[in-house]
Each structure stands twice: as C-alpha cells, then as structure tokens.
N, C-alpha and C positions, 0 to 999 in steps of 0.2 A: 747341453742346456740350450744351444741356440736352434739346433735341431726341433728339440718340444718347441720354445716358444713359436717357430716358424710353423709347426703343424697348426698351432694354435689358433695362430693368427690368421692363418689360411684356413681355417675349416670355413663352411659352408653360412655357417650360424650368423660368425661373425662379423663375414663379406656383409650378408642380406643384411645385418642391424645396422651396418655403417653405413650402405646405402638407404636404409628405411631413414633414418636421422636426417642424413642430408637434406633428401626429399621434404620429411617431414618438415625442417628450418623455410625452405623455399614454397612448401605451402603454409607456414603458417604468413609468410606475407601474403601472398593471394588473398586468403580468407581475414587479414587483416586488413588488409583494403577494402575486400568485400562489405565487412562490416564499419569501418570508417568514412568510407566514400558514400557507400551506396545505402546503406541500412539506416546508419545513425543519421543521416540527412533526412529519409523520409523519416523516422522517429522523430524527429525533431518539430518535423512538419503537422505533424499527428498530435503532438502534447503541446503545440503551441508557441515551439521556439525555448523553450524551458532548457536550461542548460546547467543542468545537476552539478557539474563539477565546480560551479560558483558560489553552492551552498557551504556557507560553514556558520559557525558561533565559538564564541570566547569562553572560555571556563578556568575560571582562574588566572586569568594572564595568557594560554594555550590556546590558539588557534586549533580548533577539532574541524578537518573537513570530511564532515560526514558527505559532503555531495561528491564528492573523489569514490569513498565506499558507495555510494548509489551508485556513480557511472562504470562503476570496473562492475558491477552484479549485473546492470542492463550490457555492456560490452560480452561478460562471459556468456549471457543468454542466447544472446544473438551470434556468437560463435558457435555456440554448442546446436543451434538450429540449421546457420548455416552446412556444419559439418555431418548432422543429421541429414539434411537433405541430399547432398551431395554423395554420403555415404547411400543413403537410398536411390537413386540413380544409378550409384556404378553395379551396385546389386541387383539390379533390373537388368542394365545390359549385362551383366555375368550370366542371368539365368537367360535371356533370350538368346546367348552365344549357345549356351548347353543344350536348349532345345535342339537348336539348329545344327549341331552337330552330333545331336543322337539318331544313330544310324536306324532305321526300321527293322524290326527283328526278321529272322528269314522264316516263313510258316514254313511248319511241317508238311507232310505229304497229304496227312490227313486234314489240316486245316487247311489247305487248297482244295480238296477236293468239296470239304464242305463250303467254303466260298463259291465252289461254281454250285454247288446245288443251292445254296441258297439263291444266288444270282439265277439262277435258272426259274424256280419259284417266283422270284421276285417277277420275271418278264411275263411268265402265266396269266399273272393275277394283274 
C-alpha cells in the first residue's frame, strides 16, 4: 500500500498541480494588489470617489448591503481583466520565443538551384 500511494504521489500530474496551486496562492496576491492598490484607486477617481461598499438599506430590521455585492462584481471584473491581460502578454512572448526558435527548413537541391535562377533573373532585369 505504501508502495501505490508513493507512486501516486510522485507521478508527474501531481508534482505540476501542487506546484501550479502554490503559485497560483502567491499570484492571486500580486493581482490582488494589482487591483486594490492600483485599479480601484483610479476607479475611484473616474466615478467620483463613490465607494459602493457603504451602500446598504434596512428591510425589516436587516441590514442588506447590496454595495458589498456591487464592490466584489466591480473587484471580480477588474481581476478577471487584469488576468486577461497578463495572460495575453505571456502568450505573445510564448509565440515570439517559437518563432525565434524555428529553425529554417533546409531547401532541397532543387529548390536551390531555382533560387539562383531566380536570383540570376532577378540581376538581368
């Protein structure tokens, strides 16, 4: 039994999701910052200093703060943009790496020899 469970635990899958998690913990503060430091300030600045999460009304005796549900729907938004963008960045540098590391295919015999004949036309004319 401790056999299995040690293969288990050491396959490949499991390493990568336990490190993907971590990571994932330590960027969701980054982008929590991102969006509380730097976003929601200039949003702020934009609607006028409005600060949603101080809305609420009584109903029945019960405090409802509907401005708590406004502020967490504009907080997801602007996560979910941040994380967009950011995602689109790294996928730009992925594919500019790929270029750059695609080797030029080798021409054939015959597609060199049409290269110089073309080249050679090309200098005629």
């Amino acid at each position: 039994m401790w056999k299995e469970f040690k293969e288990f635990a050491m396959r490949g899958n499991i390493v990568d999701l336990a490190v993907a998690f971590i990571l994932g913990a330590a960027f969701t503060a980054i982008v929590n910052s991102l969006v509380n430091d730097i976003f929601m300030p200039l949003l702020g600045i934009l609607i006028g200093g409005i600060n949603f999460s101080d809305l609420s009304m009584s109903v029945l005796d019960v405090e409802v703060a509907y401005g708590n549900f406004i502020q967490e729907i504009v907080t997801f938004l602007l996560i979910a943009f941040a994380l967009f963008m950011m995602v689109k960045v790294i996928n730009r540098l992925k594919r500019e790496k790929a270029v750059e590391e695609t080797p030029e295919p080798e021409l054939s015999r015959e597609e060199q020899l049409l290269s110089e004949i073309r080249d050679l036309l090309k200098e005629r004319s």
